[in-house]
N, C-alpha and C positions, 0 to 999 in steps of 0.2 A: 404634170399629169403623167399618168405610166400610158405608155403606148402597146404593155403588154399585157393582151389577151390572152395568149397563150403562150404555151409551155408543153416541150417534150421532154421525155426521160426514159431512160434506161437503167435498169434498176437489179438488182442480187441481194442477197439476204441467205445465212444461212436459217436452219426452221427447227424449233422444238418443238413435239409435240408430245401430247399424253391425254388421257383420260383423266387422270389429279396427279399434278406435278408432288411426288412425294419423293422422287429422286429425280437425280438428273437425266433428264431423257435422251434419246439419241438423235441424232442431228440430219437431218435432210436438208435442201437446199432452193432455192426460188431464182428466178433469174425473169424477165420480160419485159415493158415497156408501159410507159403509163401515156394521157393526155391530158391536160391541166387546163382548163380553160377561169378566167378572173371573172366575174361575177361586177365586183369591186375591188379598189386598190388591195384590201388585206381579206377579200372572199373568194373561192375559188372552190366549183367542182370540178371531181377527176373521173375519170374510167380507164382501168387498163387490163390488160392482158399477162398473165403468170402461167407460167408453167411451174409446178409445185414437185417436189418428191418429199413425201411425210414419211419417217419413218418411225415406231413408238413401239410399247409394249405397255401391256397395263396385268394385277393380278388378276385372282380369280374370281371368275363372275360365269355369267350365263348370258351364249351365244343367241341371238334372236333365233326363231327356227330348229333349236336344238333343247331337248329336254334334260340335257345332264351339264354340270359345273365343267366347264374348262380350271384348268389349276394354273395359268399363265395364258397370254396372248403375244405375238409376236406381229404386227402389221407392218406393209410397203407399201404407198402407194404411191401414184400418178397421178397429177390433178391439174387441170387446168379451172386456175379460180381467174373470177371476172369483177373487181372490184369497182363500188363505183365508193364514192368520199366527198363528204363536205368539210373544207379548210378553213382553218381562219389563222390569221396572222396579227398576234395582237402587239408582237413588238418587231419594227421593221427600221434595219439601219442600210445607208449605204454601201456597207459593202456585208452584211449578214441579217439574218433574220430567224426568227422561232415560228412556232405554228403549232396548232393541235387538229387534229382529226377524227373523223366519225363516220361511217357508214355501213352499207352491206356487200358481202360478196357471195357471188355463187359459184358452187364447186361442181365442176364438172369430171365424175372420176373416167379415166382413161384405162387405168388398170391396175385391180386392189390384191396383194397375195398376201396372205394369212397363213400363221402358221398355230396351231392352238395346242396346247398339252394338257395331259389328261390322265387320270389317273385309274384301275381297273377293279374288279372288289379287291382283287389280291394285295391292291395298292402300289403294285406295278407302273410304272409311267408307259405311256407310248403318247403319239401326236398324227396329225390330221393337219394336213395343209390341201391349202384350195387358192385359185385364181378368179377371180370374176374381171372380165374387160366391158367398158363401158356400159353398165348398166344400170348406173345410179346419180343421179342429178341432183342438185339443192336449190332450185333457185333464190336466190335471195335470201337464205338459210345461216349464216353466216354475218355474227356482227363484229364491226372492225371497230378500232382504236389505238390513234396514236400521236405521239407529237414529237416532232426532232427538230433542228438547227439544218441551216440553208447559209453557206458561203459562199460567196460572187468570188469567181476565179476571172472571169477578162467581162468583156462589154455583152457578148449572150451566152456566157456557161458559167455555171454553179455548180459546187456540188451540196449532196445533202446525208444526213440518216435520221434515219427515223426509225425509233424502239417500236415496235407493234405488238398487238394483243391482238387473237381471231376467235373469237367466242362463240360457241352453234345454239343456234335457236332451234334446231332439228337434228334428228339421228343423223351421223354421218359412216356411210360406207353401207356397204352388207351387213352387218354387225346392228348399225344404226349407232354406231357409238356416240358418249360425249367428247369427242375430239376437240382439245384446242388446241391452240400453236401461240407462239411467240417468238418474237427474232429481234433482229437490226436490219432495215432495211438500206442497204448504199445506194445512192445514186448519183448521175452527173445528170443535170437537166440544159438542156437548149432552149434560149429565148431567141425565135427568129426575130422578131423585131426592137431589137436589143434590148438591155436590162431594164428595171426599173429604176430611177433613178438620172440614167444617162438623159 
């Protein structure tokens, strides 16, 4: 029988994001801490803590609040997203394991800068940048999905990755965009009361 209920970790990832991955986007980065608590031997909820930097650009479209076409967008931001995740572990060996993943997170933005271009009757370009700092919340806005591989490094530490997908069930930012992301998350996890298995 496992003895382990729980599990910490520490976790990085770097972060795509975009509006419709039609190129390659640009890369921001994730970095925080999760808690894993076992349900059952192969079930386990999580909750953790991320600190986000999204960085993307998507074409042209129309700014919420603004009545004229931007001709490009340029976004940074800051985010502290709150993930919570239901696990499951459908194949589990002694010293590795798989798993897939589900849940919701909420993004809490800290601080969004926008850079938007524009075009004039002349057809001229110019641009308009703005900051917004915390003024936009998602609770529970945000659907996750993922599944990686879990390798037993000594009697309570593993490490893991896990590919992710972050889907928005709501506007995200000032903007309200469809923002998504996708990465690899790395991690080293701690079993205080040693592995499973032992």
């Amino acid at each position: 029988a496992s003895k382990n209920k729980i599990a910490f970790m520490l976790l990085a990832s770097p972060d795509y994001s975009a509006t419709q991955f039609n190129h390659m986007p640009s890369s921001g980065i994730n970095f925080g801490a999760n808690l894993e608590y076992f349900i059952k031997n192969n079930w386990s909820i999580s909750a953790g803590l991320i600190h986000s930097q999204k960085t993307y650009s998507e074409g042209a479209g129309y700014w919420e609040g603004y009545n004229k076409a931007h001709q490009s967008l340029v976004g940074d931001c800051w985010i502290i997203e709150v993930p919570i995740n239901l696990r499951y572990y459908p194949l589990q060996k002694l010293k590795h394991k798989w798993f897939v993943s589900t849940g919701l997170s909420s993004y809490f933005m800290l601080k969004e800068k926008y850079v938007l271009q524009y075009e004039n009757y002349k057809g001229k370009s110019y641009s308009e940048s703005f900051e917004i700092v915390g003024s936009n919340q998602h609770l529970f806005g945000i659907w996750n999905v993922g599944f990686g591989y879990e390798q037993k490094l000594g009697k309570n530490f593993s490490v893991q990755a896990e590919p992710y997908f972050r889907i928005p069930l709501v506007g995200v930012g000032e903007g309200n965009l469809a923002l998504k992301s996708m990465g690899i998350f790395f991690g080293i996890k701690y079993y205080p009361f040693n592995y499973i298995g032992q």
